[in-house]
FIZAKE-441416 format. One record per residue (C-alpha): residue number from 1; x, y, z. Coordinates in Angstrom, 3 decimals, decimal comma. Example, Ala and Ser with C-alpha at 12.3 -4.5 7.8 and 13.67 -1.06 7.14 Angstrom:
<pt resi="1" x="12,300" y="-4,500" z="7,800"/>
<pt resi="2" x="13,670" y="-1,060" z="7,140"/>
***
This chain:
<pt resi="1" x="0,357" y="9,166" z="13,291"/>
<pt resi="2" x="-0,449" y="6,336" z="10,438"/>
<pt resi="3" x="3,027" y="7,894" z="8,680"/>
<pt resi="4" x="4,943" y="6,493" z="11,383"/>
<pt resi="5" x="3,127" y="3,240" z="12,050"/>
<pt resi="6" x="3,513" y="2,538" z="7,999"/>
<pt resi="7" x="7,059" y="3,805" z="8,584"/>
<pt resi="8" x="7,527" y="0,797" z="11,535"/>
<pt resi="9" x="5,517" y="-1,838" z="9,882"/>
<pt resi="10" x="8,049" y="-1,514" z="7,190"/>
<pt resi="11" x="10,611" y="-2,021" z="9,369"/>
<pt resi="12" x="8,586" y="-5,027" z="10,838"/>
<pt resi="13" x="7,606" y="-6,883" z="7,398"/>
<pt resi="14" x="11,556" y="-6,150" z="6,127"/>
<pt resi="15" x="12,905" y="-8,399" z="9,466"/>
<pt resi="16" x="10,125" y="-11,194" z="8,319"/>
<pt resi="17" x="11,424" y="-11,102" z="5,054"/>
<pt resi="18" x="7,915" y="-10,141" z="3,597"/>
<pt resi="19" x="8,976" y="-8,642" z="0,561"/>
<pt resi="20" x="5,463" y="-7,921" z="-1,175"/>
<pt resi="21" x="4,293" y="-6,230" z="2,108"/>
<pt resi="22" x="7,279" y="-4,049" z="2,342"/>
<pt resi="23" x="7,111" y="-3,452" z="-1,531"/>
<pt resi="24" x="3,096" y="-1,797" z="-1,184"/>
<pt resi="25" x="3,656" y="-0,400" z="1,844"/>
<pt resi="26" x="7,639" y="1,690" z="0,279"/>
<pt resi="27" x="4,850" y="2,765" z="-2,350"/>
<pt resi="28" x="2,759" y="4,154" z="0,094"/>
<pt resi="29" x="5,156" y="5,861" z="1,971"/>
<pt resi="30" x="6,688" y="7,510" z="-1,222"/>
<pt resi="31" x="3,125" y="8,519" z="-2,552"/>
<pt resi="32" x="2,817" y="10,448" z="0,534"/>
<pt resi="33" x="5,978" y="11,959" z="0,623"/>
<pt resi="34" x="5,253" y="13,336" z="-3,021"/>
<pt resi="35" x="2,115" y="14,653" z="-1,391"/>
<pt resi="36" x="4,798" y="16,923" z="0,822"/>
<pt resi="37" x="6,974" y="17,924" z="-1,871"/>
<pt resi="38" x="4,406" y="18,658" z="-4,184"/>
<pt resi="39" x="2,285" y="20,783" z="-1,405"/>
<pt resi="40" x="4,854" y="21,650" z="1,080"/>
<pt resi="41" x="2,402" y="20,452" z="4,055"/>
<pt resi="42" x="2,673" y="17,372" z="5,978"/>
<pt resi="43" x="0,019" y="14,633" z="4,992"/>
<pt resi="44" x="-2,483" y="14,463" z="7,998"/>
<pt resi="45" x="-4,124" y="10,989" z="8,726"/>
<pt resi="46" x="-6,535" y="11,430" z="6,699"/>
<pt resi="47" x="-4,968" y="12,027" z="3,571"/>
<pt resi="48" x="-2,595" y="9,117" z="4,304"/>
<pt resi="49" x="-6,594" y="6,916" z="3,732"/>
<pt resi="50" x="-6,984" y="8,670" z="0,838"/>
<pt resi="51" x="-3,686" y="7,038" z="-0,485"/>
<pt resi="52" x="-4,012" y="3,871" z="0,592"/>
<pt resi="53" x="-7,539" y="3,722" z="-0,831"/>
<pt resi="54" x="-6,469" y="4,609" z="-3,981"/>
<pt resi="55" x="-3,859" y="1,655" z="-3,901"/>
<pt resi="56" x="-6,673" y="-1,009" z="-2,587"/>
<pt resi="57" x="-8,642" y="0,135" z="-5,618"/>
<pt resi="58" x="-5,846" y="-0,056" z="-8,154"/>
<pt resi="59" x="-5,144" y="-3,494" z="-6,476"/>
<pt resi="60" x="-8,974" y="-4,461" z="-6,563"/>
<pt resi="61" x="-8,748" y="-3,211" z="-10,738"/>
<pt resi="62" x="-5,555" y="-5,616" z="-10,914"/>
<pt resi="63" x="-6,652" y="-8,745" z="-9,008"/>
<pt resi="64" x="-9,711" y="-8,511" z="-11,477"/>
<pt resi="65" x="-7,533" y="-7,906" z="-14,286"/>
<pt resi="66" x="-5,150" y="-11,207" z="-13,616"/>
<pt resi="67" x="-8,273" y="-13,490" z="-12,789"/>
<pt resi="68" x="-9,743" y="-12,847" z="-16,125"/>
<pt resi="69" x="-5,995" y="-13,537" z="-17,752"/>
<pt resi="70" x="-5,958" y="-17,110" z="-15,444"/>
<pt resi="71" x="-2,630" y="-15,283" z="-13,766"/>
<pt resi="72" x="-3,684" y="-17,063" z="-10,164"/>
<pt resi="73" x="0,246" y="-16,352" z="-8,593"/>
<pt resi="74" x="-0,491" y="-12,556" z="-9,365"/>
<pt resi="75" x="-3,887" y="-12,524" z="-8,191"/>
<pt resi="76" x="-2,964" y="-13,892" z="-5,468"/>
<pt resi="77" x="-0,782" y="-11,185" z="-4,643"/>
<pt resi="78" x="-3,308" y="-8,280" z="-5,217"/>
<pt resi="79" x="-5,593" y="-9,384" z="-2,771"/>
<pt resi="80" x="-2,804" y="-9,922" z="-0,030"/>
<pt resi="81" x="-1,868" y="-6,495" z="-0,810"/>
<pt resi="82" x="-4,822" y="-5,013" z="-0,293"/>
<pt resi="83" x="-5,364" y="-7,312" z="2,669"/>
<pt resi="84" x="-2,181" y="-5,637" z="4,288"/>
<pt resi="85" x="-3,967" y="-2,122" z="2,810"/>
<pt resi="86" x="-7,378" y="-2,693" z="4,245"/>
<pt resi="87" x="-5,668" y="-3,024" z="7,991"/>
<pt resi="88" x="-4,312" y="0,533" z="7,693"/>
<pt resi="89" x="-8,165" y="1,966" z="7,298"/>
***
């Protein structure tokens, strides 16, 4: 199940000291446990997409956002987000 791989890469990117990797992917993993409390159901694969889509487009919005503010460092950081995202699809 995606939940668990997220739930292991986590684990992974913390013993790399990745911080920004384990930062996106914490947000992920809390979205989708909101999904359970809010519903009461697991989150299914697919739903777990639908999530991380929504961050690589809110990450997409941002990179845009800090190239047009000449914010490089932060752009920068966007698109390896959604980098680490985009692997999860």
């Amino acid at each position: 199940m995606l939940k668990e791989l997220l739930k292991n890469d986590i684990i992974k990117y913390t013993k790399l000291q990745d911080r920004d990797a384990v930062n996106i992917l914490k947000l992920v993993v809390n979205d989708v446990n909101m999904y359970y409390l809010k519903y009461g159901t697991e989150s299914d694969d697919k739903k777990i997409k639908a999530v991380i889509k929504n961050f690589i487009h809110k990450s997409e919005e941002s990179y845009t956002e800090y190239k047009k503010a000449g914010r490089s460092d932060l752009a920068e950081k966007e698109k390896y987000e959604k980098a680490i995202l985009s692997s999860y699809l």
